[in-house]
N, CA and C of each residue as an Amber inpcrd file, in Angstrom:
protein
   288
   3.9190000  16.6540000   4.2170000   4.7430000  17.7220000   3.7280000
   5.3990000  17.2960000   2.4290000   5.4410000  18.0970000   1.3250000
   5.9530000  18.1580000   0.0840000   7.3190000  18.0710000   0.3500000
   8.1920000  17.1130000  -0.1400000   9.8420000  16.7920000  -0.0640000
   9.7950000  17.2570000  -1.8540000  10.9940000  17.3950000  -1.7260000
  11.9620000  17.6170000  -3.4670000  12.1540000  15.8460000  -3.8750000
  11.8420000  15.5240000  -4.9700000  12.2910000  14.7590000  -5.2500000
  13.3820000  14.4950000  -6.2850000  13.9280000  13.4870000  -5.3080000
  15.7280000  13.4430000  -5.3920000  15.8920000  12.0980000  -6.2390000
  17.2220000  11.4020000  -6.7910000  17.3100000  10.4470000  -7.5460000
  17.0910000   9.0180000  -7.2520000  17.8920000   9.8500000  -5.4960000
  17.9080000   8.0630000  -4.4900000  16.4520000   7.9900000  -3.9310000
  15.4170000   9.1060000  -3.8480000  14.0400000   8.9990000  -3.3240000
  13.2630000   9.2570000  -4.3710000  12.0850000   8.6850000  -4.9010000
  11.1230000   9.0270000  -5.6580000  10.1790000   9.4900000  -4.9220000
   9.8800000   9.3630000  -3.9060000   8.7590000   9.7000000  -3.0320000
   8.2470000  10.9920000  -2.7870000   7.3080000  11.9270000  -3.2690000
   6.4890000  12.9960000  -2.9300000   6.4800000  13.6980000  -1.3520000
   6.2320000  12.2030000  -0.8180000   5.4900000  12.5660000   0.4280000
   6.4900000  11.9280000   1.4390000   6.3000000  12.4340000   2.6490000
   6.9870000  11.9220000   3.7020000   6.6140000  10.5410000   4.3410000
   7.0660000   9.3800000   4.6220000   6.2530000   8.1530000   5.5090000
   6.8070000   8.2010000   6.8460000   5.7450000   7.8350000   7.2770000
   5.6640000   7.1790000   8.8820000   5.7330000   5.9460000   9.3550000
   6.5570000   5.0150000  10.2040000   6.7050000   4.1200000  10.4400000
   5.5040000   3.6000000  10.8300000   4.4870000   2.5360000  10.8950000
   3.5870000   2.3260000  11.5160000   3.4590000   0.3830000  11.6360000
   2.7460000  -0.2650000  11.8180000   2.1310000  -1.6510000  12.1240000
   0.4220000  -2.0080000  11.8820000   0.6130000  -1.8200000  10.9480000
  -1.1800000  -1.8090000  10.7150000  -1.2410000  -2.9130000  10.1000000
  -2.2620000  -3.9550000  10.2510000  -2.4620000  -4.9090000   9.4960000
  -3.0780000  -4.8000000   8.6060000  -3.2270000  -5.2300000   7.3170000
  -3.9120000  -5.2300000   5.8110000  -4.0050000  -5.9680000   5.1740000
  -4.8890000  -6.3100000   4.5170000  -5.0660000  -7.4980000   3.2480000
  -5.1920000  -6.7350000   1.9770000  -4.7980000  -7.3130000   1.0310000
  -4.4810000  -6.5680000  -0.3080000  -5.1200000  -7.5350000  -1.5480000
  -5.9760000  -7.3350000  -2.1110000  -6.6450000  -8.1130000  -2.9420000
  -6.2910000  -7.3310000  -4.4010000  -5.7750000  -8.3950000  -5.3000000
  -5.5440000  -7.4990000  -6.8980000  -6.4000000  -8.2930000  -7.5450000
  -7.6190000  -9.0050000  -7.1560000  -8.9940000  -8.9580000  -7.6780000
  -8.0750000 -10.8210000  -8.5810000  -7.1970000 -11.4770000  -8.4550000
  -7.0980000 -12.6080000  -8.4290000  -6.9850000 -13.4490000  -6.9930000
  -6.0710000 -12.8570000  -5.9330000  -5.5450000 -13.3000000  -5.1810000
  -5.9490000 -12.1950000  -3.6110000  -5.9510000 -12.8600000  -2.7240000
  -6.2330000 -12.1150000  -1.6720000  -4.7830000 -12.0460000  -0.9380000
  -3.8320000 -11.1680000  -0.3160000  -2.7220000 -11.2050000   0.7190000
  -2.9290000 -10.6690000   1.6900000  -2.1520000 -10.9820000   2.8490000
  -2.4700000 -11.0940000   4.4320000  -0.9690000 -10.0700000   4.7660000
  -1.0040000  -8.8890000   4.9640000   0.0480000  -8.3190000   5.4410000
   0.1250000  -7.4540000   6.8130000   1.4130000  -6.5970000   6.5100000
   1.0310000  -5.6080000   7.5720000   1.9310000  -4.4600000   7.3690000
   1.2940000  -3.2060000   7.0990000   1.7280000  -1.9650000   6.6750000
   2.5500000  -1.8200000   7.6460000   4.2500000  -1.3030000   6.8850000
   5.1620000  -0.7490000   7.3030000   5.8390000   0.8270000   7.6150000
   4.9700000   1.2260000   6.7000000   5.3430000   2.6320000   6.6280000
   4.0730000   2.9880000   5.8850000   3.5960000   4.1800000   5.8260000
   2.4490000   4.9940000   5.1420000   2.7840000   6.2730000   5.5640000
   1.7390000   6.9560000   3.8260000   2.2500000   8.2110000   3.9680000
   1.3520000   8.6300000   3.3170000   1.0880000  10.0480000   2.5500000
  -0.1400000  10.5710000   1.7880000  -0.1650000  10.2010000   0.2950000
   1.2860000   9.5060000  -0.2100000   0.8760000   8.8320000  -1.2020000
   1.0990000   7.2830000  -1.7880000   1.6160000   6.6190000  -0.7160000
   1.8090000   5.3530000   0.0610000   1.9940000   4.6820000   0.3770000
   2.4420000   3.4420000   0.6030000   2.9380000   2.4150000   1.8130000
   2.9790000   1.4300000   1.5580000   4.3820000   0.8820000   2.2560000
   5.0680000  -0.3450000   1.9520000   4.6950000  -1.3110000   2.6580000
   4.0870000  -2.6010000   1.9550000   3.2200000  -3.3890000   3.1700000
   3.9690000  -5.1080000   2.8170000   4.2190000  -4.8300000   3.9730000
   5.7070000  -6.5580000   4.4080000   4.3400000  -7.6120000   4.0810000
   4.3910000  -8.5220000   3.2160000   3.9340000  -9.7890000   3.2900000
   4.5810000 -10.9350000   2.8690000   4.3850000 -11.9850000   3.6300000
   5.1440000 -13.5260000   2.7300000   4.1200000 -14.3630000   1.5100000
   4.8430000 -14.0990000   0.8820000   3.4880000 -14.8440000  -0.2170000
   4.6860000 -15.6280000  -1.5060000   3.8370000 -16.2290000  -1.4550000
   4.2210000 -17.0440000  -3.1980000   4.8400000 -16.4610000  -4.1280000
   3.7520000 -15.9240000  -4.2880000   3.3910000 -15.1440000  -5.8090000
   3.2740000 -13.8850000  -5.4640000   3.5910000 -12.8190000  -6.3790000
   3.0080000 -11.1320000  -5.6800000   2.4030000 -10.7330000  -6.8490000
   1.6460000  -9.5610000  -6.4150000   1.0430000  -8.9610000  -8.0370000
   1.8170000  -8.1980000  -8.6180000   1.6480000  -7.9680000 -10.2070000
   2.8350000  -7.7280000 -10.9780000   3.1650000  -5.9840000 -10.6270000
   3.8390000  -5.5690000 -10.9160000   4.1480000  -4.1230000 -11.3010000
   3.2050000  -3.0550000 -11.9730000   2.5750000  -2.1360000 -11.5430000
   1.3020000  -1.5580000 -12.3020000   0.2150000  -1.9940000 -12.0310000
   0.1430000  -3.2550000 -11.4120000  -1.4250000  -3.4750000 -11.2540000
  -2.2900000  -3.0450000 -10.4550000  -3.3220000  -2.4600000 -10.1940000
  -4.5140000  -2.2010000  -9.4050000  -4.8000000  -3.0260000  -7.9350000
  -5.0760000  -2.8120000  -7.0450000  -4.9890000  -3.5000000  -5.5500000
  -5.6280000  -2.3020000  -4.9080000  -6.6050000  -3.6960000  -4.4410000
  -7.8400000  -3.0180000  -3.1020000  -7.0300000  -3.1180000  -1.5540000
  -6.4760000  -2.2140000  -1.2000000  -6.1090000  -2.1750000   0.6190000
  -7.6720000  -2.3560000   1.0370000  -7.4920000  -3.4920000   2.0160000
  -8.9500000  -3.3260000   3.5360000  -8.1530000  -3.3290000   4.6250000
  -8.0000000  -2.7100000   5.5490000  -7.5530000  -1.9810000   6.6580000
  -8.3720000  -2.0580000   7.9860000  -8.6230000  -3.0260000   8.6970000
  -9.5900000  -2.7980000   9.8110000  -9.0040000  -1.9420000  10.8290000
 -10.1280000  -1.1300000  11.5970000  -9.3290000  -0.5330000  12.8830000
  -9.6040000  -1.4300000  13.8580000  -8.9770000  -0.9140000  14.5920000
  -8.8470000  -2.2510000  15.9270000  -9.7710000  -1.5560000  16.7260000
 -10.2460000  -0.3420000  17.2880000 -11.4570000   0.0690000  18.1510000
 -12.6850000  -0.4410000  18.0070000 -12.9440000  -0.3620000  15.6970000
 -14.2350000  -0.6700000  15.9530000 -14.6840000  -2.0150000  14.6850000
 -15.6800000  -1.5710000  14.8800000 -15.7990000  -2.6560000  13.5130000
 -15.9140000  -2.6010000  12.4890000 -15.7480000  -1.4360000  11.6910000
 -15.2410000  -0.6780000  10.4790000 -14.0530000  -0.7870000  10.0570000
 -13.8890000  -0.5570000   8.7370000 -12.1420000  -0.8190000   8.1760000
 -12.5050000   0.2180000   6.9890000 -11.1990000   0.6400000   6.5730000
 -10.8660000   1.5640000   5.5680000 -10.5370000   0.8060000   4.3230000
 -11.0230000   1.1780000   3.0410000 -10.9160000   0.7360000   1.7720000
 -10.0190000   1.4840000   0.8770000  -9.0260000   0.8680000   0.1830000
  -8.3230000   1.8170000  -0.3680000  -7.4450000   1.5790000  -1.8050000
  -7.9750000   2.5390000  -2.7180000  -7.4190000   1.4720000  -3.6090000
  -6.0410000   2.1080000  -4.2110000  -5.0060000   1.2360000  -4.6900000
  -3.7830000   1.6490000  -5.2840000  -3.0010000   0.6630000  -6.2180000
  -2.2670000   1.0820000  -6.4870000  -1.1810000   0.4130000  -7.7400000
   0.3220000  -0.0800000  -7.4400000   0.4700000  -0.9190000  -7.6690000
   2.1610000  -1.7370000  -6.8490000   3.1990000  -1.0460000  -7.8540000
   3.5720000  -0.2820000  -7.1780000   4.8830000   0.6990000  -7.9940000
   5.9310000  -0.4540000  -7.4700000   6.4020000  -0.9850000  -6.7410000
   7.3650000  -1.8810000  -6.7890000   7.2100000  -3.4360000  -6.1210000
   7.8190000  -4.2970000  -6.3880000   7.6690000  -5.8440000  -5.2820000
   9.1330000  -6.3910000  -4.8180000   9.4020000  -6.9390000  -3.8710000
  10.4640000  -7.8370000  -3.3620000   9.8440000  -8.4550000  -2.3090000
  11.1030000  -9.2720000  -2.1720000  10.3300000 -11.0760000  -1.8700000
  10.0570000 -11.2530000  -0.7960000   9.8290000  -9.7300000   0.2140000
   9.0410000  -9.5790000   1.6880000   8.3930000  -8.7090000   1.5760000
   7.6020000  -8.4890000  -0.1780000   6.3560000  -7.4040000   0.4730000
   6.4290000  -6.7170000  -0.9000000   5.4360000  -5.4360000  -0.9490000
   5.2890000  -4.7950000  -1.9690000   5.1520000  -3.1910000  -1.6410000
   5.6960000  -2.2320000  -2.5770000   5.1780000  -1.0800000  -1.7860000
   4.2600000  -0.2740000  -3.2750000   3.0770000   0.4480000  -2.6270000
   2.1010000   0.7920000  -3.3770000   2.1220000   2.3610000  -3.6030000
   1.4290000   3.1770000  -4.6720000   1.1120000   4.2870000  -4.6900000
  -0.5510000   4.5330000  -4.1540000  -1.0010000   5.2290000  -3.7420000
  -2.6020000   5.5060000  -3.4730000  -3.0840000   6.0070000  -4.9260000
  -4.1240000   5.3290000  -5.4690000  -5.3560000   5.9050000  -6.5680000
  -6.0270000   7.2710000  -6.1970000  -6.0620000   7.8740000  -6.7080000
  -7.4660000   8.9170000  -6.4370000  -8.6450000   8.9650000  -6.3980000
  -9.7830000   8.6780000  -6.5580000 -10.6860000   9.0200000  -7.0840000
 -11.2800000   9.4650000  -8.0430000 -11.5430000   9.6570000  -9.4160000
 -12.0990000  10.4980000 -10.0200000 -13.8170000  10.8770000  -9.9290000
 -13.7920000  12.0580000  -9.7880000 -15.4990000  12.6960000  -9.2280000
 -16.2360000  12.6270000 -10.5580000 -17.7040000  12.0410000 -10.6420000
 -18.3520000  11.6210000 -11.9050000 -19.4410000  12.6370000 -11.7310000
């Protein structure tokens, strides 16, 4: 659902609390996390790491499901970082 966006929220979209595990690769470094919240445009994922990727940069989500042996690919951009995690916007697609 479409929210108004307000000064104290930038957020579009509504999130959902969730526990999903994820690895986040920004094509230097691979991270081991686990999604905190997601939403339709997207999600703050808790990891302990070193180093994080910078602000703006590009990052592949892989997402396994736990039923099967498939995982979801997903790619997005680190709109923000602090020193337990990062939270991302979702990419689109563009159709060629």
């Amino acid at each position: 659902m479409l929210n108004a966006i307000l000064p104290a929220d930038r957020r579009m979209y509504n999130r959902t609390p969730c526990d999903l595990h994820a690895d986040v690769d920004d094509y230097e470094d691979t991270y081991s996390g686990q999604i905190r919240n997601l939403g339709k445009g997207g999600a703050y994922i808790e990891m302990m790491m070193n180093t994080e990727p910078e602000i703006g940069r590009e990052v592949i989500m892989t997402i396994p499901f736990k039923t099967r042996a498939n995982y979801l690919i997903i790619k997005a951009r680190v709109a923000w970082t602090a020193k337990d995690g990062i939270g991302v916007t979702f990419l689109k697609e563009q159709s060629q």
